[in-house]
Every structure is written in structure tokens, then in C-alpha cells.
N, C-alpha and C positions, 0 to 999 in steps of 0.2 A: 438491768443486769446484762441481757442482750445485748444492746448497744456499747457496755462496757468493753466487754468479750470481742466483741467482731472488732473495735476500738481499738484493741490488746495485738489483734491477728494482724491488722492491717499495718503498727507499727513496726511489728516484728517482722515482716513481709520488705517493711522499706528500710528497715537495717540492714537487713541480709541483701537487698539488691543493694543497697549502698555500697558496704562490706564487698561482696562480689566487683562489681565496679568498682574499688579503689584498689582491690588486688587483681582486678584485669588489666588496670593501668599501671601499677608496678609492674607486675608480672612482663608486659612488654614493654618496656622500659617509658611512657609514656608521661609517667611524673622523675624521670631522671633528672639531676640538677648539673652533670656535669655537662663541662663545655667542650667541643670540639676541639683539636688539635689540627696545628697549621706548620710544616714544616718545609724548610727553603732544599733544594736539592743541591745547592751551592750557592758561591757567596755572587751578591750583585750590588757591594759597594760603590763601583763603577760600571757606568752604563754607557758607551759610543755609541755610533751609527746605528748599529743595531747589535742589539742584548737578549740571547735564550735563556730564557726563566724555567725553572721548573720547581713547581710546588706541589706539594702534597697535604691535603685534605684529608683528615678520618675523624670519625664518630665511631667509637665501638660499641656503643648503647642502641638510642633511640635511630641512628642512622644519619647522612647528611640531607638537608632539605634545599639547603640552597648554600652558592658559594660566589666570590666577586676579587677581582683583582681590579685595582684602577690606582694611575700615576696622577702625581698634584704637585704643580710648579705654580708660584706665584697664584695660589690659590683656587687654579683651575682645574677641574680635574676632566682626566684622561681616562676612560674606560677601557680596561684591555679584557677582561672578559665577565662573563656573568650566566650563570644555569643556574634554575629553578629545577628541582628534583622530584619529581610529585611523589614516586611509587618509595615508601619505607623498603630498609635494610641496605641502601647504599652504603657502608661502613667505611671505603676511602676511594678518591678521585685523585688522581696525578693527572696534573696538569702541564703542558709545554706551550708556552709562548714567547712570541717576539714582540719586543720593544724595539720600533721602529721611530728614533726620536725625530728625523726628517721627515716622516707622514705627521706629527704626530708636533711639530712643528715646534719643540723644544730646544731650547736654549740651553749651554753649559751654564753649567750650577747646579747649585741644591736641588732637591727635590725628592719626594715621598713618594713610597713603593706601597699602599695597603692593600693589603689581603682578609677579608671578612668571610665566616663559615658559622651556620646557620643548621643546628639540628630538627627530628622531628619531635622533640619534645614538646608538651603543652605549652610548655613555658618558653619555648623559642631560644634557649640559651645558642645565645652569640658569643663568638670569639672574634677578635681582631689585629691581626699585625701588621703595624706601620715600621718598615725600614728605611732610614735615613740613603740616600743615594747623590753622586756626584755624576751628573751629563757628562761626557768628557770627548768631542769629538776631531779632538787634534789628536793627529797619528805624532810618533816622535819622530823624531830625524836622527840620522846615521853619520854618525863623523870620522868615515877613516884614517886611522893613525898611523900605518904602515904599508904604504900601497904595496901591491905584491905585482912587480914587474914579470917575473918567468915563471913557469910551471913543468915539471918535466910530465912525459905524458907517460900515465902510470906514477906519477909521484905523488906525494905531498904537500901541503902550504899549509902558514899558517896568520891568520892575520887579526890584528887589534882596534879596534874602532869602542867609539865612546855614541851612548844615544842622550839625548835631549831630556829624557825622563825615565823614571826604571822600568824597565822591559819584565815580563810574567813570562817572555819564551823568546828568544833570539839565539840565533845562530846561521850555519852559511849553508844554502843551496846550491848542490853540483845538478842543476837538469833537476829532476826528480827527486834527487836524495837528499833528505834532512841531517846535519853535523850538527850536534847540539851546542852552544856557545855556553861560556860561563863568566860570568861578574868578577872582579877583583878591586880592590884599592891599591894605585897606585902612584904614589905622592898624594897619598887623601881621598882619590877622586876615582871614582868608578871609572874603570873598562872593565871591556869585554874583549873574550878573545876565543878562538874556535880554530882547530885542528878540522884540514879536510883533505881529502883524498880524492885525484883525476884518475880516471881510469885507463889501462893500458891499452882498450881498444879503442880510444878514443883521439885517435892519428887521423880518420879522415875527416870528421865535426867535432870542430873547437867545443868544448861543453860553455853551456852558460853557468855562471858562477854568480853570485847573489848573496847581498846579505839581510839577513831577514831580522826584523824588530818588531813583537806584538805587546802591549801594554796592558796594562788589566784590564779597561774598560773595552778590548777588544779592537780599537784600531792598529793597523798592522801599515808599516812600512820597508822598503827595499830599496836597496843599493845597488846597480850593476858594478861591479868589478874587474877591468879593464887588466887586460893579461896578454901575456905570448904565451902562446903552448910549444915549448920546445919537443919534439918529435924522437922518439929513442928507437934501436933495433931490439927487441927481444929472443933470445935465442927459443928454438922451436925443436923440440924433440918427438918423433911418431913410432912406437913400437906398434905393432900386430903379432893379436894375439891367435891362436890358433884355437879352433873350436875344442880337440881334443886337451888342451891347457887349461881353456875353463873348465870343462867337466871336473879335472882333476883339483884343480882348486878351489873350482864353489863351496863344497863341501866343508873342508878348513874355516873359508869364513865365513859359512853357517852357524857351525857350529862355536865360533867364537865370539856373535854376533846374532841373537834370537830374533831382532827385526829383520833378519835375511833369508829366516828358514820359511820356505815354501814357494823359492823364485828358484826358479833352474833352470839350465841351457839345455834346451837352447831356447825357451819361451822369454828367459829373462838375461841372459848375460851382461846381458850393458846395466842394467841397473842395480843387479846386483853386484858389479865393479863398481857403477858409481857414489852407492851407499856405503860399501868400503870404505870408499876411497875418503867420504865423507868421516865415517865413524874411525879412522885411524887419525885423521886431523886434531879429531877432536881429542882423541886419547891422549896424542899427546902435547895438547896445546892445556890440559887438564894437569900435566907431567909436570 
């Protein structure tokens, strides 16, 4: 009867620890069956020279335990990253990498992008995405259609060229400044064409003028643009103002202009003219 009894206690004893332990491991997500979530930050159909990936990792359960990105052409593969996560509750990892297909000694063509992400679940539930991707490291070529002989300085131009393959961003370079170009069919066949602007102080250095072609996969090419900068007089007017002029007019356009209140002459006179000057432009280029 004893031995029955203590029989009785002991199994009752390793239920409840069972019990306990099966709800310690739900309870922190330890027997969870869902899979991690693997997400592209943009698209990498095309890959050139070199390609910025970015991908995102999350587990909102049990946490990420490990994760892997690695390229496969011709059934090699190419490891571009890989972390082991020891410590639980990592819930997501953004990742940034470069695809460097000249280190990395790749060939155009096909070729797979996978991404593998690994929770701390008992059960290790894995996730996996393979993206189909094209190597692609010919830049395109530029074919101008309208060469642009003269420029007045301080003018405009405008000119049309055709690229070798469709462009994800082209347009013309004055020096520093981006004019954004735009695509048409024209008897069937794509150009491009792009409106740009020289600058009026730009009499004593010719600017450099350039046309620019980047393709999806990120190779980028340029045109120099061979020009005369015809040379103009601009007529040049100077008033002075008098100190006693500003005090009396700040105020007016303070008060008609809230981003002006709290700049006064003589601490501020010049920029509170030249915020003016700014905010009447606009008023009426709004008109």
C-alpha cells in the first residue's frame, strides 16, 4: 500500500514537472513552429561590378539564431555573409552588402542570390530565399543624336542621344549639377533627351557638360560634350540701402512673412532682405 502511494506521488510529481516544462517552453516561444521572415530592401535582378544588397532578417517569436547570404553560378557558391547568434531575443538583423563580382571572379549570366535565416526554436525552423539574378558588367554606350555646337552663357541647350540598352537614370551633367533626362519613342526607337542650363557666371571656366547613362545592374557611362560657350554682357544694377530704410521696412516684412520675425537691423538686415527676397519669388512663381 505504501509503495503504491509514494508510486502515486512520484508520478504526479513528473507530470507536473513535465507540464511545467512544456509550458516553460511555449511560454518562451521555444516549441514555436513559425519560420523566420526574410525581406529584400530592393530589387537585385541585376548585378554589375559591384551591387549594395540589403536585406532584412526577423523572427518575432523565438528570435534569429543564425543567418547566411551566399551567391551560386555554375554551381559554385560564393559566400558573402554568415553570423551565428548565440544570445536569444534577436527579433531582426539588417544587413548591407556588397557584391563584388570581380573579387568574387563571376562571369555575366545567370546566377542565384540565397538568403537562409535560422530561429532559436527547438525545432531550428529555417527559411530560405533563392533570387534568380543576371551578372551584367557592360556599361551602355551613348550615341549622340544632336551634337550641340554653341551655348550662350547663362543659357540653355538641349540635346538627344540614344544608349545601347535602357538606362534606370540618365541625364546631362553641367560640372556638379544633375538635369534629369527622360526616354521617348521616336519612329519606334527609344531616345533620350534632357533640357540643361549654363550658368551666367560661368564667362571665365568653360563648364564641363557630360552625359550620363546608369543601367539597372548599376554600370554607369559618360559622354563629354564638345561645345562653344558663346560669352554674353549681363546688365548689372546696385542700389544702397540705408540703414534708416531697413528699420522702417523690416517690420512690413515681418509681419507678412513669420519666418522673418525675430531678425532685426541691424543684427540681421542682409538676411532678412535676402529671405525676402527669396519668399516674394516664390509667391509669385506659386501665382
Amino acid at each position: 500500500m505504501l509503495m503504491r502511494r509514494v508510486g502515486l506521488y512520484v508520478t504526479l510529481a513528473a507530470v507536473i514537472v513535465l507540464v511545467a516544462l512544456i509550458g516553460w517552453l511555449y511560454f518562451t516561444d521555444r516549441l514555436e513552429r513559425g519560420k523566420p521572415v526574410i525581406k529584400l530592401a530592393g530589387d537585385i535582378s541585376s548585378v554589375g561590378r559591384q551591387k549594395d544588397i540589403g536585406i532584412i532578417f526577423s523572427d518575432r517569436a523565438s528570435g534569429l539564431s543564425r543567418f547566411g547570404v551566399e551567391i551560386i553560378q555554375d554551381d559554385i557558391s560564393h559566400p558573402l555573409a554568415l553570423e551565428n547568434i548565440t544570445r536569444r531575443g534577436v527579433k531582426e538583423k539588417n544587413l548591407r552588402l556588397t557584391v563584388n563580382t570581380e573579387e568574387l571572379k563571376l562571369k555575366n549570366g545567370p546566377a542565384v542570390i540565397r538568403m537562409s535565416a535560422t530561429d532559436h526554436s527547438i525545432f531550428k525552423n529555417k527559411s530560405i530565399l533563392a533570387v534568380q539574378v543576371k551578372i551584367d558588367t557592360v556599361p551602355p554606350q551613348i550615341f549622340i543624336q544632336n551634337p550641340v555646337n554653341y551655348i550662350n552663357q547663362g543659357g540653355a541647350g538641349f540635346i538627344t542621344y540614344r544608349t545601347s540598352k535602357p538606362a534606370a537614370m540618365t541625364g546631362v551633367y553641367v560640372d556638379d549639377t544633375f538635369f534629369q533626362g527622360y526616354t521617348t519613342l521616336i519612329n519606334n526607337r527609344p531616345v533620350s533627351c534632357a533640357y540643361f542650363a549654363v550658368s551666367s557666371e560661368s564667362s571665365g571656366t568653360k563648364p564641363k557638360i557630360t552625359v550620363f547613362a546608369r543601367d539597372d545592374a548599376g554600370n554607369e557611362a559618360t559622354v563629354l560634350l564638345p561645345f562653344t560657350l558663346k560669352p554674353k554682357k549681363f546688365r548689372s544694377d546696385k542700389v544702397n540701402l540705408s540703414q534708416t530704410f531697413l528699420q522702417k521696412i523690416v517690420p512690413e516684412f515681418q509681419a507678412a512673412n513669420p519666418h522673418l520675425q525675430g531678425k532685426t537691423p541691424p543684427d540681421g538686415p542682409v538676411i532678412v532682405v535676402a529671405q525676402q527676397r527669396v519668399y516674394i519669388t516664390e509667391h509669385f512663381r506659386r501665382c
